[in-house]
DOZA-454343 format. One record per atom (N, C-alpha, C): x, y, z. Coordinates in pm, whole numbers, plus 50000, padded with zeros to 5 digits. Example, Ala and Ser with C-alpha at 12.3 -4.5 7.8 and 13.67 -1.06 7.14 Angstrom:
513194943150780/512304955050780/513204967050780/512854977550708/513674989450714/512905000350787/
***
This chain:
766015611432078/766795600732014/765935588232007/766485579031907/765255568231885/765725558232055/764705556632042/764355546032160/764995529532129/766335526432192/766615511032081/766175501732150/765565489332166/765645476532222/766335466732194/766455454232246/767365441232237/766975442332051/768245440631997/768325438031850/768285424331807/767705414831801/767755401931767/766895398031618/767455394331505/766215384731394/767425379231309/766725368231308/767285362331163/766135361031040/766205347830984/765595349430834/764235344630888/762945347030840/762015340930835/761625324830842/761095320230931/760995303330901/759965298330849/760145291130695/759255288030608/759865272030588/758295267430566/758455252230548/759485244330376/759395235330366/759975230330245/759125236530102/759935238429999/759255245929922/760385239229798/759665241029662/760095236929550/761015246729497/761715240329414/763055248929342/763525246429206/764135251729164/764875248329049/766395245129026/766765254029146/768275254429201/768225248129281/769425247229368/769455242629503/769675253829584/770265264829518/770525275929645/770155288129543/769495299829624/769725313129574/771305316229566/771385323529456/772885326529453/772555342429493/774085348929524/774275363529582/775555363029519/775375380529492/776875384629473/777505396329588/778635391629584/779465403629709/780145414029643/779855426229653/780525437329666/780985442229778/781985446829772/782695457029895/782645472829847/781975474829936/781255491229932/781385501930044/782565510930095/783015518230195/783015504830299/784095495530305/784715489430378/784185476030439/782355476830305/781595472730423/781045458630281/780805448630275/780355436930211/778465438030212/778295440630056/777065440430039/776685424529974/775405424129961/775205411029900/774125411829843/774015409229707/773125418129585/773205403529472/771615405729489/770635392729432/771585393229235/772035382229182/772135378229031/771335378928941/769645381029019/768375376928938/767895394228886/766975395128788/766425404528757/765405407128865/765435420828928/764585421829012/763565431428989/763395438828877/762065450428803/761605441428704/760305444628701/758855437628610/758435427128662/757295433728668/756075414728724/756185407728616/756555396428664/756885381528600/755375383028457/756005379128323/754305379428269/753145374928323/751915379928280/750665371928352/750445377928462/751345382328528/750955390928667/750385407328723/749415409428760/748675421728756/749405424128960/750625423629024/750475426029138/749725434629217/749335447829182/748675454229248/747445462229174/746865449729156/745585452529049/744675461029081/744365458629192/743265469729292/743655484929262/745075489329315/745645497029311/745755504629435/746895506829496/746795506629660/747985523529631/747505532729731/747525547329744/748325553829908/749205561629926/750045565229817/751105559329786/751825560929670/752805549929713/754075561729730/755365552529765/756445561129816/757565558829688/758805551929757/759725546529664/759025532729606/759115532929463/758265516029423/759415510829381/759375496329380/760295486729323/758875475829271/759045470829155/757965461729084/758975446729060/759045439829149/759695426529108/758985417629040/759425404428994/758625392428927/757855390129008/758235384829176/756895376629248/755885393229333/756305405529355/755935415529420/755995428829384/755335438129422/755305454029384/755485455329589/756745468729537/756645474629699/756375489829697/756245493229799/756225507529818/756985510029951/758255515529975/759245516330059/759045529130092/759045531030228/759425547030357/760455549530268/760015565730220/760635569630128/761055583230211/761015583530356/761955594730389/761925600730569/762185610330573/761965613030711/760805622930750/759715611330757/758205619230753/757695612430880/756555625230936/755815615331054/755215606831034/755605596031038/755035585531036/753845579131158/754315583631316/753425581831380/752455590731460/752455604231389/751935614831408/752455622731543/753135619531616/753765624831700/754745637931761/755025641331590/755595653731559/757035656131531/757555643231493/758985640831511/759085629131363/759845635431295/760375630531153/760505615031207/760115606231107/760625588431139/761125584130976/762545575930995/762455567630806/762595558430921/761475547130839/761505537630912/761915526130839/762615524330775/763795514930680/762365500730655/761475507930584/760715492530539/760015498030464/758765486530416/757815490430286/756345495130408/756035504930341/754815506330369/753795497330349/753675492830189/753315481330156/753465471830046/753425459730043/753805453329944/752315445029938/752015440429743/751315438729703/751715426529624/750695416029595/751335406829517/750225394329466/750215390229355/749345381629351/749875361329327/748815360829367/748975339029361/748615334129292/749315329129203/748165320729079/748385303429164/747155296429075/747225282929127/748305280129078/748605267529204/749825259929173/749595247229096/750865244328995/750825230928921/750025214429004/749065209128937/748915198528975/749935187928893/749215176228976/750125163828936/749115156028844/749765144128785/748735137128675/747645132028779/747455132528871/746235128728930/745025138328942/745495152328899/745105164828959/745115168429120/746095158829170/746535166529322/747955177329303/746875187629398/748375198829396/749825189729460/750485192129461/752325188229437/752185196329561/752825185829682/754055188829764/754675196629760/754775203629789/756675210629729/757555203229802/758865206329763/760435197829782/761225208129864/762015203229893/763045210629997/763555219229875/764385230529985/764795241129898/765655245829992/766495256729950/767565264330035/767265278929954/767405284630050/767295304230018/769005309030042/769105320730001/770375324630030/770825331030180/772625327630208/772355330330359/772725342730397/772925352730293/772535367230327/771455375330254/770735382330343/769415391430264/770605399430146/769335401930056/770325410029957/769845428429990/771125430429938/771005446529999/770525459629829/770495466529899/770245479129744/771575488329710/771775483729627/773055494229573/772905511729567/771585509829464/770875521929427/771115536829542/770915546029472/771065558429578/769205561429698/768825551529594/766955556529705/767105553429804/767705548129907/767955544730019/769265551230113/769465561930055/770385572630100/769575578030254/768835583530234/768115587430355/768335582930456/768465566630464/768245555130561/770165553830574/771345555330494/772315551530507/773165562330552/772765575230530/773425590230597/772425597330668/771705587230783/771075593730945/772805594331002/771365607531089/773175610431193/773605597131255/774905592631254/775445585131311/775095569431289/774985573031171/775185559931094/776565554331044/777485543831058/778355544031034/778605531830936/777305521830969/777385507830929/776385511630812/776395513430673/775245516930596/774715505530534/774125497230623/773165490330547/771995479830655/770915479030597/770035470030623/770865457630729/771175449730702/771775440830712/772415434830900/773175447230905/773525450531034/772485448131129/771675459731085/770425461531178/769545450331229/769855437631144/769035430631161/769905416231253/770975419831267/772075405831307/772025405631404/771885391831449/771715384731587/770745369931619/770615366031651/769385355631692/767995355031686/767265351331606/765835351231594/765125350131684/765545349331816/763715343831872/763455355331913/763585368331878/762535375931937/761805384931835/762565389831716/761985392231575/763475387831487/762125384131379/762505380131220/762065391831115/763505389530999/762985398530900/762015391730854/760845395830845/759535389830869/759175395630716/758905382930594/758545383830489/757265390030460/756825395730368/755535400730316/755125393830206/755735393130084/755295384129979/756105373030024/755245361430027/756055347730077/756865338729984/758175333829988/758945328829902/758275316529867/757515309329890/756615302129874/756145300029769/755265311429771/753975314229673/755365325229578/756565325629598/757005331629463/757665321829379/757845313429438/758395295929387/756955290829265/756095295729287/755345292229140/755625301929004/755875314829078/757215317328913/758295309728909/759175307529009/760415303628969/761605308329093/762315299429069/763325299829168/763815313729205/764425317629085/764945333029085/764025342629171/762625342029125/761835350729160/761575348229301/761635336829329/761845334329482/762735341329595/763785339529523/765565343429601/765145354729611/764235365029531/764065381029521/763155382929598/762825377829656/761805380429790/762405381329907/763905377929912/764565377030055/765315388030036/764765399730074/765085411530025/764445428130107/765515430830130/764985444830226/763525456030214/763225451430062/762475455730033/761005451730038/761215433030133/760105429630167/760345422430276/760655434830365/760895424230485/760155440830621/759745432730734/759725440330820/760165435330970/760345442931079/760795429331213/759625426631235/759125417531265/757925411031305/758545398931416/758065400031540/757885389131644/758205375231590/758645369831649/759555355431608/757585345431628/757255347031705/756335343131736/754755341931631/754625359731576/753955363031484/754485353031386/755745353831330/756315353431220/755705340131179/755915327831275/756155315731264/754725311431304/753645320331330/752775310431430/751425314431312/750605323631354/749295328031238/749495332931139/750925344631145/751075345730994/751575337530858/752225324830949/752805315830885/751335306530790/750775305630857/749275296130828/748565302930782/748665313530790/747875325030732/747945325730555/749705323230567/750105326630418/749865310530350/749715300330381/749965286730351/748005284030299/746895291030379/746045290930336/745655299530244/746375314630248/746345319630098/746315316129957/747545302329979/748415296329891/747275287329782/746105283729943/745355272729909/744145279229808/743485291529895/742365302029811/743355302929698/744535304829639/744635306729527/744605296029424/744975282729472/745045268329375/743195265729369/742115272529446/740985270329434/740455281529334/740335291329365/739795304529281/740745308429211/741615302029154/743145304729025/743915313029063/743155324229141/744475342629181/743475345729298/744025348729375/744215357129475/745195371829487/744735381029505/745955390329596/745865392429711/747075400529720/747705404329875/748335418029873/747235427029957/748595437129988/748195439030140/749925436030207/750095438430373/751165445530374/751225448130517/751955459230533/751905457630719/753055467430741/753075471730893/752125483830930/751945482931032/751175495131125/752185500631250/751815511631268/751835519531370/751465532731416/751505527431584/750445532431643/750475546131642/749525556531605/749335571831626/750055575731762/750705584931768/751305590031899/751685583631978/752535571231984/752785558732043/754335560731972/755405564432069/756905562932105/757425549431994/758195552331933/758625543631821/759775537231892/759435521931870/760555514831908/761245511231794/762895503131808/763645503131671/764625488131734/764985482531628/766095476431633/767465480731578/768455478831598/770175484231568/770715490331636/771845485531694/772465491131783/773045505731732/773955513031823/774695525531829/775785518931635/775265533731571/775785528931405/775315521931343/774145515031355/773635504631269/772225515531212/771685510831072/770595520831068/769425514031162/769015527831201/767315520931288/766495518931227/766055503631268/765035498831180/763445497931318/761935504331220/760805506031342/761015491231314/759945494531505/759105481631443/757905484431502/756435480731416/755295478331454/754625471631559/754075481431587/752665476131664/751695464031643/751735465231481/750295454831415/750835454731273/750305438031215/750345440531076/749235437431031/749025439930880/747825439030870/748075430730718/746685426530664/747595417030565/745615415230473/745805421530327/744145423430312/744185411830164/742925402230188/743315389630070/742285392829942/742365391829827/741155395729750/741215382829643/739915382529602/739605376429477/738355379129416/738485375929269/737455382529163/736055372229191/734885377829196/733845371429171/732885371929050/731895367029006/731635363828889/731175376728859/731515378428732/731195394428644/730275401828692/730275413928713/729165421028767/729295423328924/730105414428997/729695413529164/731165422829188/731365429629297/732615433229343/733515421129397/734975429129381/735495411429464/735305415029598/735745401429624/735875392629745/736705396429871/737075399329969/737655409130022/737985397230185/738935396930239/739425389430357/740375400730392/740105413130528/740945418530591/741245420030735/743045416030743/743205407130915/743965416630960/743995420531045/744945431431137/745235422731240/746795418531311/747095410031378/747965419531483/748525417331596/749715423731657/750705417731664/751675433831658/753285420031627/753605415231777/753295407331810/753715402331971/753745385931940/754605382932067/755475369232047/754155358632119/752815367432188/751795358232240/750925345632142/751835338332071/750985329931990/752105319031949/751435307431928/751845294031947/753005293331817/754115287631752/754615283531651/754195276931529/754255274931446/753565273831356/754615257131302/753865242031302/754655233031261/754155224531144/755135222631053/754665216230944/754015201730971/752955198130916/752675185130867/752285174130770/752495165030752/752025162130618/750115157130552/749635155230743/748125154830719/747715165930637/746405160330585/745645170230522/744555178030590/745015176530744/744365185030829/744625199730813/743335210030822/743845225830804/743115234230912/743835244930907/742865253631029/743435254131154/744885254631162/745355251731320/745035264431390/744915274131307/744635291031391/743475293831358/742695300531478/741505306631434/742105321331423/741495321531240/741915338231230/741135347131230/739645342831244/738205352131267/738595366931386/739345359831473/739505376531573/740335382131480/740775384931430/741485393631368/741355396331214/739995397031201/738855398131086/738735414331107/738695422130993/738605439631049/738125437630915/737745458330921/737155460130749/738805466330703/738585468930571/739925475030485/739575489030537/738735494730575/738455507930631/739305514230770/739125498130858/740275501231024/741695503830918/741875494330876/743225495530796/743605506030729/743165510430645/743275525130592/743255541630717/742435538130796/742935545630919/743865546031000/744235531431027/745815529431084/747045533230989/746675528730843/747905533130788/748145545130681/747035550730662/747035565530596/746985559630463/747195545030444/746935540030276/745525537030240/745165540930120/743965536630070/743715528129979/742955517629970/742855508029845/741655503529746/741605495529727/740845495029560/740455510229529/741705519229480/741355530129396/741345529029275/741435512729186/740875511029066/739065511029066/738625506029197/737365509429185/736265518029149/735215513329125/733975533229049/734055531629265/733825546429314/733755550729399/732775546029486/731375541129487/730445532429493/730615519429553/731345512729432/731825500629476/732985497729542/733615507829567/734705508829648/734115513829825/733535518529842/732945523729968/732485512730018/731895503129951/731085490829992/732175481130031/733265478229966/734245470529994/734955471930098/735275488030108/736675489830194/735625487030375/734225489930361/733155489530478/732495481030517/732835467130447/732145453030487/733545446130534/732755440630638/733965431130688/733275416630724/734245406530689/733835392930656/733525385730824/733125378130856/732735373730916/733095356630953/734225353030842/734775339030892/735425341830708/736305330030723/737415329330615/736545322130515/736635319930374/736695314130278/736985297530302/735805291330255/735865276830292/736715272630174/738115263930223/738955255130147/739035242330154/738625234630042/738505221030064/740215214030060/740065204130158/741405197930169/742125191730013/741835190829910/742255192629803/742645201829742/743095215629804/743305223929731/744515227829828/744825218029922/745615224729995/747185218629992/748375228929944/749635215129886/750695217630008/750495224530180/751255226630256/749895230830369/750185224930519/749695231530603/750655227230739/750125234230848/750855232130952/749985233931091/750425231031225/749735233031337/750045240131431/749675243531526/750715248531626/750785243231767/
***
């Protein structure tokens, strides 16, 4: 039987961010007794202009292609941690997504962003692909949602494409990021502390080099006892060991891109992550947790740049960087400390 621990997360904590609305809107259905809450916005096709998973990342499972993200969702009851015992582990394997620069101002300084409000329930999936996950034995509560209720400080549904960086499409496309389909539990600690700064300097490599991508994802450990959140009837949701989170950008014609890949652990050992308005950056050193896309592809059975000639793909997935991408404090429109 799955192994449960203390069930605790709420929503992700992200700094002030720009809008168009004032609130994501949700709609409620009542569905076998039980109140779903299902996004108003169109949630299939990358927003125009957007190549999300350009590289092309292998294999995928269940896909969903939104405006700000492409996912690939645990599409069943497979070993997942080689152990010998079927796991659905109610999340994305991985989600992919790209950053274009953000709007400047008539000065050519990137824009602040403004306060904003997200919606105050995740939105759930109507659809039948998530059957697997809603008729496990002794499931009674069928949905996401459950699994995740209680108090944040010990894990958060811990975002993958950041509502942030989906706020430069647009509000809508934003609200569609708070969504089961890009969420994993991740450590209250993780959530808020390096991965938070992590994603805020992404934000910045992309207002400098125009696009950036992203595809991250959870890990877990080979033959290592699966822990879960949800109580008795709620679906079990894993949770990871490590996430890993790989950054790319194009270099001038002819060169392969650019490659930044971080494997972090989900543990609560790391400082909070606090907004400020200096144009100071760098509160985390993220160099330890510098890997090649090669550790990553071994931890997670996924493989990437398979748009690549084979050549130049071997070279990529087998170099690993050695310090982050220098960002000048002008390119940066949010940072924080810890």
């Amino acid at each position: 039987m799955h192994k449960t621990i203390v069930m605790v997360a709420v929503l992700g904590v992200f700094a002030s961010q720009p809008a168009q609305a004032d609130k994501c809107g949700t709609n409620k259905v009542r569905i076998d007794g039980l109140t779903h809450y299902h996004s108003p916005y169109e949630i299939t096709g990358a927003a125009a202009g957007y190549d999300h998973d350009k590289f092309v990342t292998k294999p995928t499972e269940i896909v969903r292609t939104f405006a700000a993200f492409k996912t690939s969702f645990d599409a069943g009851a497979d070993d997942d941690n080689c152990d010998g015992t079927p796991d659905a582990l109610a999340q994305p394997t991985f989600v992919a997504y790209e950053i274009k620069a953000y709007r400047k101002d008539s000065n050519g300084n990137f824009k602040k962003p403004k306060t904003w409000k997200r919606a105050d329930k995740w939105y759930t999936e109507a659809s039948d692909d998530l059957d697997f996950v809603r008729e496990a034995d002794g499931v009674r509560k069928p949905r996401l949602d459950d699994s995740y209720s209680g108090v944040g400080t010990t894990w958060n549904r811990g975002h993958l494409a950041m509502k942030l960086h989906a706020e430069r499409i647009s509000n809508e496309a934003a609200c569609n990021t708070h969504f089961f389909w890009n969420a994993f539990p991740q450590a209250a600690r993780m959530n808020q502390g390096p991965w938070l700064d992590l994603e805020y300097w992404t934000g910045a490599a992309a207002n400098k080099f125009d696009s950036v991508w992203i595809v991250t994802g959870p890990i877990f450990a080979k033959d290592q006892e699966l822990q879960w959140i949800g109580d008795d009837g709620e679906i079990p949701v894993a949770i990871p060991q490590e996430a890993f989170k790989i950054v790319i950008r194009k270099q001038d014609e002819g060169q392969p891109p650019a490659v930044l890949a971080f494997i972090y652990p989900n543990t609560a050992d790391f400082k909070k992550c606090a907004t400020t308005s200096t144009r100071e950056f760098g509160a985390y050193d993220h160099t330890p947790y510098l890997k090649t896309v090669a550790e990553i592809e071994e931890k997670t059975g996924l493989t990437f740049f398979n748009a690549l000639d084979s050549e130049i793909r071997n070279s990529v997935v087998s170099a690993k960087a050695e310090k982050l991408w220098d960002i000048e404090p002008k390119f940066i429109a949010i940072n924080c400390k810890p």
